[in-house]
Structures are given as C-alpha cells and as structure tokens.
N, C-alpha and C positions, 0 to 999 in steps of 0.2 A: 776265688775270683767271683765276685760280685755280677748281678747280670745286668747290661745297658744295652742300648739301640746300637746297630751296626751303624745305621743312615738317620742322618737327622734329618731329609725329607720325607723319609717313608712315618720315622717318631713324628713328625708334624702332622703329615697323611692320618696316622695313628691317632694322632688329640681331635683332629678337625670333624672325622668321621662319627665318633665317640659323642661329641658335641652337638652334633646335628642328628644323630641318633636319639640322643637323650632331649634335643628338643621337638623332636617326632613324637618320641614314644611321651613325652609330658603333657606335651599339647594333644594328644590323641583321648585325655579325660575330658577337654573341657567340652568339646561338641555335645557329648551324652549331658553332661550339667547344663549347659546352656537351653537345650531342647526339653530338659525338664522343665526346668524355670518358666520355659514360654510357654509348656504346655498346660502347666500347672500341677500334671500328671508323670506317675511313672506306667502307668500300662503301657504293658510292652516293652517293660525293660525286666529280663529274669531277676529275681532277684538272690536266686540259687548263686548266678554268678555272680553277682556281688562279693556273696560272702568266701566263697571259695576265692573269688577274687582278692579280699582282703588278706586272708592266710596266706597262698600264694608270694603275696609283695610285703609281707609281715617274714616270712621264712627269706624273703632272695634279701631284704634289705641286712638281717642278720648274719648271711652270708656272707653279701657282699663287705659291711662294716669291719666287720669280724678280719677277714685277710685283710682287708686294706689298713687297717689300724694296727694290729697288733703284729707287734715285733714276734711275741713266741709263735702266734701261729705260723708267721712269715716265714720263719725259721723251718719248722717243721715239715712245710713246705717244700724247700730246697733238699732237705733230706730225703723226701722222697721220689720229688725230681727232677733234683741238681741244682748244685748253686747258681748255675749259668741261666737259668729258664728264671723268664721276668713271674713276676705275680700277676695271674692274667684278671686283673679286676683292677678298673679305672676309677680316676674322681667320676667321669661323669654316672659309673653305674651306680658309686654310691647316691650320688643325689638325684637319681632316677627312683633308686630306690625310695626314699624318703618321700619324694613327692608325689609317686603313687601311692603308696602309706598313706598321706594325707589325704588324697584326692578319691581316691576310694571309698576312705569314711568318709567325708563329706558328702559321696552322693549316696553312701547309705543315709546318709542326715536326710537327704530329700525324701528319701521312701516312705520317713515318719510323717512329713508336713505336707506331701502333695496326695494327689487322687491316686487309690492305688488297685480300685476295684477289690475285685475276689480274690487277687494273688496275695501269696504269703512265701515266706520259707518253707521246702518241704522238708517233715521227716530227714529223708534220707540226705540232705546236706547238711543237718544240725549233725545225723551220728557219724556222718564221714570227718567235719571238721573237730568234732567231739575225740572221736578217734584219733585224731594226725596229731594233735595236739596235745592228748595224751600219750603216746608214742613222744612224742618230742622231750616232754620232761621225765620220762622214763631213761631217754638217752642223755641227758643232762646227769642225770645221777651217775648212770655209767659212767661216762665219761672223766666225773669230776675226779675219781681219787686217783687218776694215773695222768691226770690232763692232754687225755689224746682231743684235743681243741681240735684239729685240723679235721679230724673221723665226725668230730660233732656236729663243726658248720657243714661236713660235705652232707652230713645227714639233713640239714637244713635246707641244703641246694639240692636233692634231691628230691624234697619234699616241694620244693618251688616247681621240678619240675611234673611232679606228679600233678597237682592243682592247676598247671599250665596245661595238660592233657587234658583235664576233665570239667575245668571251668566254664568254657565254652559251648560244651555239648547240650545244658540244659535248655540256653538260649535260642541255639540251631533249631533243636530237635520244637523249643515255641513257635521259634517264626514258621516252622513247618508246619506244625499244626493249626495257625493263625493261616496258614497262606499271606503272610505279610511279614515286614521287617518295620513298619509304622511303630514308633516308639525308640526304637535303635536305631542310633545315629550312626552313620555308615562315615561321616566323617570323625569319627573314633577306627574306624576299620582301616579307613586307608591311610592315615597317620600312623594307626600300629602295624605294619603291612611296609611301611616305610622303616618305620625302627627297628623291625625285626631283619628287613636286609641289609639295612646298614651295620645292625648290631655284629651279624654275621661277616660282611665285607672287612670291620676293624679287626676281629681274628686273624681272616687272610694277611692283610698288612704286618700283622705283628709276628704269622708264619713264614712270611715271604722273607722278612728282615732276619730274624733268626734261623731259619732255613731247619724248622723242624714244627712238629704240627703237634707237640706238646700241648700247647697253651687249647688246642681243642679238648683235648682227653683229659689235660689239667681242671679243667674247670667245664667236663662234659654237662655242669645243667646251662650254663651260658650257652652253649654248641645246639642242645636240642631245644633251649627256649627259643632261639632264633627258627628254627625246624618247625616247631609247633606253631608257633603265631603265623609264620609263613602259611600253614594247611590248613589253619582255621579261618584266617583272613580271607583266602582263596572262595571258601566255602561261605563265607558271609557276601562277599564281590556279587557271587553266584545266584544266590536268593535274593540279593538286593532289586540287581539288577538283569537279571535272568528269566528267574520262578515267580518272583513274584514284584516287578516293576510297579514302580508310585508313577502321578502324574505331574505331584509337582512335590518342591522341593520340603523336605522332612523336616528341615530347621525353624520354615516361616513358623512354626506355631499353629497350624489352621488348620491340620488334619482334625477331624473327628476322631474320638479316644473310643476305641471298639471296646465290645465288650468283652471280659474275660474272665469265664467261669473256670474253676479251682476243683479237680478233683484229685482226692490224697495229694496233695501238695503239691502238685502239676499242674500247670497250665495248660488249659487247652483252647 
C-alpha cells in the first residue's frame, strides 16, 4: 500500500507552509546582495561562511533532488520505513534547494567585484571544505557497486547538516570581535528565522496527518536544519540588536565600511 494524506486540509496546510517557507527561506539571500550592491563592499560579510555556505546548499539540494526524483531511491526508502510513510522531501525544498545553489554563488560573485578590505578565506575553511568533499566522493565509490543510493544522499544530508552547524560560527564569532553586525543584513536573519520555523511547523502537519513522527527521524538533517538555523538566528537577533545596536537602518547604503584587518584568515 502506497503512502497518501489522511486529510486533504491538513495535505493543503502541508503545500501552503512548504510554500511560504521556501519563499522565506529564498527571499532571505537577497537583503545580503542588495546591501552589497549599495554598499559597493563586502566588509563584514564572513566570507568563511559563504563558502561553507555553498557546500552546505550544494550537499541538501543533492539530497533533496536525489529522493524527490528517483524511483530507486524512493523505493529503498519504503524498505526501510515502510511502504505507508510518505517521502518527507517536497517540491518546494527542492527548488529552495536550487536557488540557494544559485544565490550563494552569486554573492560569492560579489566578493570578487566589490571592496573587500583585508578579509579572505581562511586556511581552515579551504581544508574543512577540502575534506567534506573528499569524504564525499570517497562515499560515491562506496556506494556505487552495491547502489546503496539512499546511505549515500543520507551521507549527503548529513553533511548538510554539519555545514549548517558550523557555517554560522565564523560570522558570530566576526561581528563579536568587530563589536558590530554592519555589513550583515539582519534581514537575511529574520527571513531565515522564518523558514526555519515554518520548515519545522510542515513536519508537524505531515506528523499530525499520519500519526507518527517518522518523517522527523526519516529525514533527521531536515529535523535538525530547522533546530539549527532557529539557535543561530536567535544569536544573530541578539548581537543585532542587543550587543551591538546600529542607529540607523543597515540597508540605506550609508554606513561607513570599518576597517578590517585579517590575521591567519580571521577577521578581526
């Protein structure tokens, strides 16, 4: 038996949330691009996270593609648990997926063409992403001659969530040594902050309807990506507008671009 919706309000509730999630979470790239563009500059935007940024939405859009498309992995899937449990990956996460993919590298595109002072990549995010990466197609080989697909995107979705843990931290731990959050666009923060609770709330709906909390532990980096972006958002909220308060708004363009001197590949 094949698995469908109990309730076609709640399956409705289920698209609508998904929907508005993924125009949360898309719209939450363009603040940062916009505020480049006016500023002319990226200081004060890490560019560690960028790149782990990139990897990140390069691993979940694989993920996500990967079950949403393929019948085998689909299959595989149900095998391990149960034909009745839906595939908990929607259209909208894959073309969330995709257009972070895109938007990502685009604002790494800006890094090359605007002011970018003393910042650079550091060291240590070239050998972490150097590493994940290798690891990745190490697991590709594996995988290939017995096609355990479903083991390799979860390796995938895990690796999403690992970069979703430590993407963040480089930026925090900037604006804390800047005393400022000038440069990062806090309406990026609270648009992701939105899609991470909503991403989380279309879970609930799809647990509620089927009356079991599979679809969490099914697809556990979906479960803790929402978890994460929630504790980092919080913590950006906080320094925004807590620690370290602007006076006027970060978008106009007019802030003065601080200085930012670069030791071993850190900003400080």
């Amino acid at each position: 038996m094949s698995s469908s919706w109990n309730s076609v309000g709640l399956e409705v509730l289920y698209q609508v949330i998904g929907w508005i999630a993924f125009a949360a979470w898309s719209f939450s790239f363009y603040p940062q691009v916009v505020l480049n563009y006016r500023r002319k500059s990226v200081v004060g935007l890490n560019f560690d996270f960028l790149v782990l940024n990139l990897t990140k939405h390069s691993s979940y859009l694989i993920y996500n593609a990967a079950l949403f498309f393929s019948p085998v992995i689909q299959k595989q899937y149900h095998e391990k648990f149960g034909d009745k449990e839906m595939i908990p990956v929607a259209a909208n996460d894959v073309a969330f997926s995709i257009h972070a993919v895109t938007l990502t590298a685009f604002t790494l595109s800006q890094v090359l063409i605007y002011e970018r002072g003393n910042q650079k990549v550091s060291k240590v995010c070239i050998s972490i992403t150097a590493v994940v990466w290798i690891a990745a197609i190490v697991c590709v080989i594996v995988a290939w001659p017995k096609s355990n697909w479903l083991w390799l995107i979860d390796v995938f979705n895990s690796i999403q969530v690992l970069m979703t843990a430590i993407k963040y931290i480089p930026q925090a731990v900037m604006n804390f040594r800047r005393k400022s959050t000038i440069g990062w666009s806090i309406g990026n923060i609270l648009l992701d902050l939105t899609g991470g609770v909503l991403n989380f709330g279309q879970m609930g709906v799809q647990s509620v309807d089927q009356h079991t909390l599979v679809n969490f532990y099914g697809n556990i980096g979906k479960t803790l990506l929402s978890l994460e972006v929630v504790f980092f958002d919080v913590i950006f909220i906080i320094q925004h507008y807590v620690l370290y308060p602007v006076k006027r708004d970060e978008n106009d363009g007019e802030y003065p671009v601080l200085p930012v001197q670069v030791k071993d590949g850190a900003a400080v």
